[in-house]
DRENGU-450495 format. One record per residue (C-alpha): residue in one letter; x, y, z. Coordinates in steps of 0.25 Angstrom, whole numbers, plus 5000, padded with zeros to 4 digits. Example, Ala and Ser with C-alpha at 12.3 -4.5 7.8 and 13.67 -1.06 7.14 Angstrom:
A504949825031;S505549965029;
This chain:
X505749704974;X504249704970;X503149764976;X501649734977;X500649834978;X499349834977;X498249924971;X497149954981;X496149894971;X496849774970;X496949764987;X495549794987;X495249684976;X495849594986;X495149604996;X493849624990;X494149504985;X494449434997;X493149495003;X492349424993;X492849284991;X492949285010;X491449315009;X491349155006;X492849105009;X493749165019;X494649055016;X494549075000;X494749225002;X495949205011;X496649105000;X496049214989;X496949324996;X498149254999;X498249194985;X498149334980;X499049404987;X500149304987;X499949294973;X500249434971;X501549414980;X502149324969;X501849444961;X503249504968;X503949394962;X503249394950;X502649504944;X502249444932;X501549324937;X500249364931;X499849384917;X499849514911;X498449594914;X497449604904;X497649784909;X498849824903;X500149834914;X499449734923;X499749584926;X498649484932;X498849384941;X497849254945;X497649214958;X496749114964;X495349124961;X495349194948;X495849334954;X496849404946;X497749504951;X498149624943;X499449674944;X500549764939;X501949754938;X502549904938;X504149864940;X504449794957;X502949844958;X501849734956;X500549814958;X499349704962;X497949814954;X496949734954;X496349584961;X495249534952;X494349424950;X494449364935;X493149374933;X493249524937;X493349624924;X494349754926;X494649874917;X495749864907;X496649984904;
């Protein structure tokens, strides 16, 4: 069975996130989290949903709202690393 994890960075992306877009929707930010998250939950049944990630070893995933989730896939382990906005750079490796 496959297990999600994820990184502290990536919890706190989320809800920094969240904080931002409920400073002018709570309703938005809500529908924001939720696609997220279940999103990530289809992650379980489908690891490779997402493209392969412009950082070697990693997979990115869109959501709603031009966010994309980075990921890794390390055998049943799906490890969610980052949640970022598209417009939003982050170090290659």
């Amino acid at each position: 069975m496959a297990e999600l994890q994820w990184s502290y960075l990536a919890r706190n992306d989320l809800l920094s996130i969240i904080d931002y877009v409920s400073n002018d929707n709570l309703d938005a930010a809500q529908h924001l989290k939720d696609d997220i998250e279940s999103k990530t939950l289809y992650l379980l049944k489908f690891p490779k949903m997402g493209k392969v990630g412009r950082v070697k070893g990693t997979r990115e995933l869109v959501t709603l709202a031009n966010y994309i989730v980075i990921y890794q896939v390390k055998g049943s382990l799906i490890k969610i690393l980052r949640i970022l906005h598209a417009a939003q750079q982050w170090p290659k490796k």
